[in-house]
C-alpha positions as CSV (number, residue, x, y, z in Angstrom):
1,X,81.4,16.7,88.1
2,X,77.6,17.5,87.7
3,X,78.0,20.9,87.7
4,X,80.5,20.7,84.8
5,X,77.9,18.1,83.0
6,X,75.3,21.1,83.6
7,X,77.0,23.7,82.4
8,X,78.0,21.8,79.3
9,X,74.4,20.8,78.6
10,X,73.5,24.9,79.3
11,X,76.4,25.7,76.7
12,X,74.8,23.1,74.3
13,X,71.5,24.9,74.9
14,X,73.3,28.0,74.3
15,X,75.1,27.0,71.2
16,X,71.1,25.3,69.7
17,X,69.5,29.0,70.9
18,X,72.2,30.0,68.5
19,X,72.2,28.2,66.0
20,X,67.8,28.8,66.1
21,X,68.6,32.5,65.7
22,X,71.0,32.2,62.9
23,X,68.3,30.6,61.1
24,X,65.6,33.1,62.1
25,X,67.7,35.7,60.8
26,X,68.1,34.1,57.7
27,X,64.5,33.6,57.3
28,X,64.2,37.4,58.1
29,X,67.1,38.2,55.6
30,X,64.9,36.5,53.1
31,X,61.7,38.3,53.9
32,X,63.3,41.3,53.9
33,X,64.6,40.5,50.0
34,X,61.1,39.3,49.2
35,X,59.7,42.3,50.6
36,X,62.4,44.3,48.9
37,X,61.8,42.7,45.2
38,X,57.7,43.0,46.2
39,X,58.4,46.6,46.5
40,X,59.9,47.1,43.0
41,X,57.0,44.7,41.3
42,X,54.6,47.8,42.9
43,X,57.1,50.2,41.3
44,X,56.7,48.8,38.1
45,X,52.7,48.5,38.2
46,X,52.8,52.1,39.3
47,X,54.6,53.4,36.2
48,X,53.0,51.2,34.4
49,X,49.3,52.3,35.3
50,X,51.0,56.1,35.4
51,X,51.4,55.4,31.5
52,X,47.8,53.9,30.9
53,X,46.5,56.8,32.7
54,X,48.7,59.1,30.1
55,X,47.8,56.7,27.0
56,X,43.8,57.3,28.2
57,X,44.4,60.8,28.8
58,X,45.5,61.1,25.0
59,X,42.5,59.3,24.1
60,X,40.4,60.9,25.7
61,X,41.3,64.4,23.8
62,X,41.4,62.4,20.5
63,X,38.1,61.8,21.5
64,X,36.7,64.7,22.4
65,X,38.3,66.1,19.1
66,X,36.8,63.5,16.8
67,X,33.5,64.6,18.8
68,X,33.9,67.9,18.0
69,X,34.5,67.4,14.4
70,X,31.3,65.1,14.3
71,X,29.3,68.1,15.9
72,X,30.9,70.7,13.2
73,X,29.6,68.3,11.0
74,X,26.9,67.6,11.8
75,X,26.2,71.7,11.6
76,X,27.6,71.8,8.0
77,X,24.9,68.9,7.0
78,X,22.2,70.7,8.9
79,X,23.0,73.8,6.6
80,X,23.8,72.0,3.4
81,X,20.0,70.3,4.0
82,X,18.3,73.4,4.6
83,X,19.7,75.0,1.6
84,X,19.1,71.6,-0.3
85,X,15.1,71.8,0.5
86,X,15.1,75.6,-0.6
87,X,16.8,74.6,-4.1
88,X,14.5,71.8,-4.5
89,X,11.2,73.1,-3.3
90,X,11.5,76.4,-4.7
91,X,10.5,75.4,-8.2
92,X,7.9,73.0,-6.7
93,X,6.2,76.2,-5.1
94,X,6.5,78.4,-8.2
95,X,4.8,75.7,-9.9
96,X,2.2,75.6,-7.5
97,X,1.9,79.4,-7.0
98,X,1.5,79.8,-10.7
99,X,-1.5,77.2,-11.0
């Protein structure tokens, strides 16, 4: 009669060790889903930082292009200037030369 009051008790062990693991596996089931919908969140902040990088890229020509049109600018002024003092000192000088 003990023996069979043992191995019930070891079969209610059993049955608890179980019933433990069930639960662990759960809690791994959940991880793993947590894990799972983690990995897609990093998905998303890849493409999304894949499309800044393309969105700074494009500025970044823009930018160089509006720098380039400054500096052609800028060249055009230089000349306009230079040929702006020739007009207006010319007759300055002639009037100076003269006296």
């Amino acid at each position: 009669m003990e023996f069979r009051g043992s191995l019930m008790e070891f079969k209610d062990s059993l049955m608890e060790f179980k019933g433990s693991l069930m639960e662990f596996r759960g809690s791994l089931m959940k991880l793993k889903d947590s894990l799972m919908e983690f990995r897609g969140s990093l998905m998303e902040l890849k493409d999304s930082l894949m499309e800044f990088r393309g969105s700074l890229m494009k500025l970044k020509d823009s930018l160089m292009e509006f720098r380039d049109s400054l500096m052609e600018f800028r060249g055009s002024l230089s000349r306009e200037t230079k040929k702006f003092t020739v007009i207006a000192i010319a007759p300055i000088a002639e009037h100076i030369v003269e006296k």
